[in-house]
N, C-alpha and C positions, 0 to 999 in steps of 0.2 A: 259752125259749131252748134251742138245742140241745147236745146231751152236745161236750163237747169231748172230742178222741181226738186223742192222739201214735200215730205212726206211727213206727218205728224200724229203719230199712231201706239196707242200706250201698249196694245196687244202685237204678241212677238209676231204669233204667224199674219196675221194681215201686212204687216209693216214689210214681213220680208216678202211677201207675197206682190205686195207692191212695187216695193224697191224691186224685184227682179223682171218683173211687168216690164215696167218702165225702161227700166238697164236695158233689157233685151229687145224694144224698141228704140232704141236709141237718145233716150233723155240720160240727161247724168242726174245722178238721185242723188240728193243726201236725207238720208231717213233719221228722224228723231224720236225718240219715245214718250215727249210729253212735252205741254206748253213752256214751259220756263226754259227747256234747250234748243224748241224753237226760236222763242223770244231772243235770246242772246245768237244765237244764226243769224238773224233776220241782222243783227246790229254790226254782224261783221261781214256778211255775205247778200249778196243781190240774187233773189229769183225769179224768175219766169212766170212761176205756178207752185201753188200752196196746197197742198191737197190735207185736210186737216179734221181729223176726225171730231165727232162731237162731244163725248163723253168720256173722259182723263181723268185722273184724282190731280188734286192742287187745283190746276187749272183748267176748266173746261175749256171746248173750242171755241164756243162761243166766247168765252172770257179773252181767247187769244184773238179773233176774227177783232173782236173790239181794240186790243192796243194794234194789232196792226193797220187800223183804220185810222191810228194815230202819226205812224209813220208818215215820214217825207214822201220814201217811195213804197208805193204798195203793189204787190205783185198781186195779178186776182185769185182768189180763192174757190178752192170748191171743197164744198164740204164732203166728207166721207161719212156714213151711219147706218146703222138697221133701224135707228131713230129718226121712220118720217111723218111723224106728229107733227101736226099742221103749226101749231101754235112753237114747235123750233123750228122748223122751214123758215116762217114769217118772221121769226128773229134775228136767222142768220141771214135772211133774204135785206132788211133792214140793217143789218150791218157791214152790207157789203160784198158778201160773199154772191159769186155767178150761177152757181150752180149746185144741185146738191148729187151725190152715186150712194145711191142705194146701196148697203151692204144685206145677202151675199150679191156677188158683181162678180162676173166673168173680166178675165183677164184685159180680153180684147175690147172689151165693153168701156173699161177703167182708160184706157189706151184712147179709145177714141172718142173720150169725153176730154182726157186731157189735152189733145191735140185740138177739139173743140176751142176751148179755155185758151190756147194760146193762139189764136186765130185770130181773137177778139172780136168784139161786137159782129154779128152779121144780121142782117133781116130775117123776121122767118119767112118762108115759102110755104106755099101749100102745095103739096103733090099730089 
């Protein structure tokens, strides 16, 4: 069975841009529009991989990356943004989150970071 990943994305085309990434590599997505229906996902559904952008109205992702840090089970998180100011990096890096993708991102880019992300921890190498 494949890794299920939420997708947490208040802008339409990224989200489906995503979601169909993913789909068509073979993750099963369920895509959200904003933190508070991720929040309520999270409390009925177990994921894999978070992919969770940073800037949403109501809730930011960082505001979500932190209750999910309260959870029981936490699936690891990577941030999504065009926002990579050092001083949110260092925030979501601090709260948890593994990784962050650069927004804009190539399809295949997004793909094989999240396949990174579910691999878990590895060493780095130097090539």
């Amino acid at each position: 069975m494949s890794a299920h990943v939420m997708v947490v994305e208040d802008n339409d085309a990224a989200r489906d841009l995503m979601d169909v990434a993913l789909s068509q590599a073979g993750f099963q997505v369920s895509a959200v529009s904003n933190g508070e229906a991720a929040l309520d996902l999270m409390n009925r559904q177990r994921f894999g991989l978070v992919l969770l952008d940073v800037h949403m109205p109501r809730l930011s992702g960082l505001e979500v990356l932190e209750a999910i840090g309260r959870l029981k089970v936490r699936p690891p998180v990577l941030m999504v943004s065009a926002d990579t100011e050092g001083d949110i990096v260092r925030k979501a890096v601090g709260l948890g989150c593994i990784g962050y993708v650069a927004k804009p991102f190539l399809p295949k880019d997004l793909i094989e970071r999240a396949r990174w992300a579910l691999a878990g921890p590895v060493p780095m190498t130097m090539h």
